[in-house]
C-alpha positions, 0 to 999 in steps of 0.5 A: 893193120892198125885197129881203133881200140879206144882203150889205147892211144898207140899199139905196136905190134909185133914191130920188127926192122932189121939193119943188114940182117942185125934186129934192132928192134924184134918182135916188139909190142906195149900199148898206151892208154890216154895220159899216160907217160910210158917211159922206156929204159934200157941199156945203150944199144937197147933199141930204144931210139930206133923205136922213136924213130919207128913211130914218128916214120924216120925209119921204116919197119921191116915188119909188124903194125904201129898204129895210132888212133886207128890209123897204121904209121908205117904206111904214112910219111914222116909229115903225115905223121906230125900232122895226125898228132905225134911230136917227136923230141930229140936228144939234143935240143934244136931251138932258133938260138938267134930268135927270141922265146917268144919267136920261137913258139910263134914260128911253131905255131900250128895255123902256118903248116901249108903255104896259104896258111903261112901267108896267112899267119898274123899275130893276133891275140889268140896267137899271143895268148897261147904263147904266154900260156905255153911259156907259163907251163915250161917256165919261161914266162920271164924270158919271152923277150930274150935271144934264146941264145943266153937259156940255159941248156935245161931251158933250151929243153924245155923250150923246145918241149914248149915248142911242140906242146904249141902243136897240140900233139896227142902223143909226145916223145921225148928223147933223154929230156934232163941229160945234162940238166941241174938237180933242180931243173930235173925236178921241175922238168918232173913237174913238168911233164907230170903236169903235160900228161893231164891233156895227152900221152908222153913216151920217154927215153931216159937213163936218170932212175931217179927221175923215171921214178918221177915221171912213169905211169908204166916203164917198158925194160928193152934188151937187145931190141926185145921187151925184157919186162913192163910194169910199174917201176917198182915191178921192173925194179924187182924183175931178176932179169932187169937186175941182170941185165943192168948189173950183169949178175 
């Protein structure tokens, strides 16, 4: 059962889920402190995903505590979570192609979650205004007005990056934010995040080293759904077992 530690925004404990006898995920457990971006990393099959879908309740332990703020995930509905201030972010983008920038942060608006709160919805000047400020942190303030469509795919991420960061969410997951990104825009999508992490907590899936190195207040090593090693990049870099593992020494 979850416990409120003020030290830490997320506390997975012993978490465990199993797929027809198969661990995906063994007996893991790391905590997150407030503004920290946690970058988890790994070899494919590591388990790394599945611990995404763990937190944000799209798949359900098979043991062991995941809790957030004092309140325990694993007993709460996918909804439920969003609501109490988890974002998830897939690999792939899923932005509205046909719908402009600027609508497509409108419609990710946190005033239209229930239904009377929909109907209620209009676009006032407050609305407005966070939209521009959102579009001005992920650089898009020059493409409000266009089709999402014609966005580059480094700016459909950060697009739908923006359109979780409208949400206001505590915690943020980002599944391989630069795969398929340009040299340039990894380095921006860096200063990005390092610049989201002043107001929240962000855990990252990510293959590019370059850009971890970037990004990371702590990295977490995954191996065959076990924590291998954590610590500062530097620390998991010089960790024989990591080297092990990724080099197959």
């Amino acid at each position: 059962m979850a416990q409120n530690n003020p030290n830490f925004i997320l506390m997975v404990e012993d978490l465990t889920v199993s797929f027809d006898g198969f661990k995906a995920v063994d007996n893991l457990s790391f905590y997150v402190e407030p503004n920290e971006c946690r970058v988890i990393i790994g070899p494919n099959g590591a388990g790394k995903t599945t611990v995404l879908d763990l937190i944000c309740g799209r798949t359900r332990a098979t043991s062991g505590s995941i809790g957030f703020k004092g309140q325990e995930l694993t007993r709460m509905r996918e909804d439920k979570i969003v609501h109490s201030g988890v974002g998830r972010k897939f690999q792939t983008p899923s932005v509205y192609e046909d719908l402009t920038v600027f609508e497509n942060l409108e419609i990710s608006y946190p005033r239209g979650h229930s239904v009377f709160g929909a109907l209620a919805f209009k676009r006032d000047a407050g609305v407005t205004a966070r939209i521009e400020e959102i579009a001005e942190t992920i650089f898009l303030s020059e493409m409000l007005q266009s089709r999402a469509a014609i966005l580059s795919h480094g700016q459909k991420q950060w697009l739908e990056i923006g359109m979780l960061l409208i949400q206001d969410p505590e915690l943020m997951m980002l599944d391989e934010p630069v795969a398929g990104m340009s040299v340039a825009e990894r380095r921006k999508t860096a200063e990005l995040l390092n610049r989201i992490i002043q107001d929240r907590s962000v855990i990252v899936i990510e293959h590019d080293m370059g850009f971890v190195a970037d990004i990371a207040t702590r990295v977490t090593v995954m191996h065959q759904g076990k924590r291998l090693s954590e610590g500062s990049m530097a620390h998991v870099q010089a960790d024989p077992k990591v080297v092990e593992v990724y080099l197959g020494h």
